[in-house]
C-alpha positions, 0 to 999 in steps of 0.5 A, a space after each residue: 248529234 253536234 256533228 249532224 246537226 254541223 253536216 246539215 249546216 255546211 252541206 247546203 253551202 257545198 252543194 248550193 254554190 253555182 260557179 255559173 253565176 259566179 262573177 267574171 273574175 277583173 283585169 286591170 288594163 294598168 301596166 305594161 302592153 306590147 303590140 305587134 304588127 303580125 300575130 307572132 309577139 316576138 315581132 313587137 314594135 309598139 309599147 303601151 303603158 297605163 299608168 293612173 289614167 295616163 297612156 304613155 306609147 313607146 316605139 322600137 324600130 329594132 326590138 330584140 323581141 324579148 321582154 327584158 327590153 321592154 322592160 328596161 323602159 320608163 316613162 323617160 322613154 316614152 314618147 313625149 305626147 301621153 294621153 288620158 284614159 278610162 277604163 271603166 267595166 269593160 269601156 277604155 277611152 283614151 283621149 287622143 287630142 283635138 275632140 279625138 277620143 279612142 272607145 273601144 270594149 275590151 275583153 281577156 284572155 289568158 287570165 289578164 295576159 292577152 287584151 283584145 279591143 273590139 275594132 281596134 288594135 286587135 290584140 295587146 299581150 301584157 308585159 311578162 306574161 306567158 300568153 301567146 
């Protein structure tokens, strides 16, 4: 009877779960993001890093085209000019000096490795990840 009465407790919590109302799991945009000019991320040019509210940019004119470069960098190699940013839900603001502000929506894929920028950019791949 102990163990009817244990089935009829856990079978409504197995069979009432709806993965469709489950929330969008959350990506932090903090961390290391390159850039290309083409769709191909072995051409990348461009580094951006979020860190605690800072964006630092790195350029490359010759890049190797793998991670282990970009990986090598800090913020010493950075540019010098950083810029504030935000990232709140699904918003990035990034204040770009002078009463200029970046806002964008952003939105993921491959589970936080790929970042598209409505209107901007087009796409970032997050350092070390297997996205293409």
């Amino acid at each position: 009877m102990k163990k009817l009465l244990v089935l009829l407790v856990f079978i409504p919590l197995v069979f009432g779960c709806d993965s469709e109302n489950d929330p969008a799991p959350y990506y932090s945009i903090e961390g290391k993001w390159i850039w290309s000019p083409s769709e191909n991320r072995e051409d990348a040019n461009t580094m951006y890093e979020f860190v605690d509210g800072i964006r630092y940019t790195y350029y490359c004119i010759t890049c190797p085209g793998d991670d282990d470069y970009w990986n090598s960098l800090d913020t010493t190699d950075a540019l010098p000019d950083t810029d504030p940013y935000t990232f709140e839900n699904d918003t990035l603001r990034v204040d770009l000096d002078f009463g200029n502000e970046l806002v964008t929506l952003v939105t993921f894929e491959c589970d936080g490795g790929k970042l598209f920028m409505d209107g901007e950019f087009s796409h970032l791949w997050r350092l070390s990840s297997d996205c293409n």
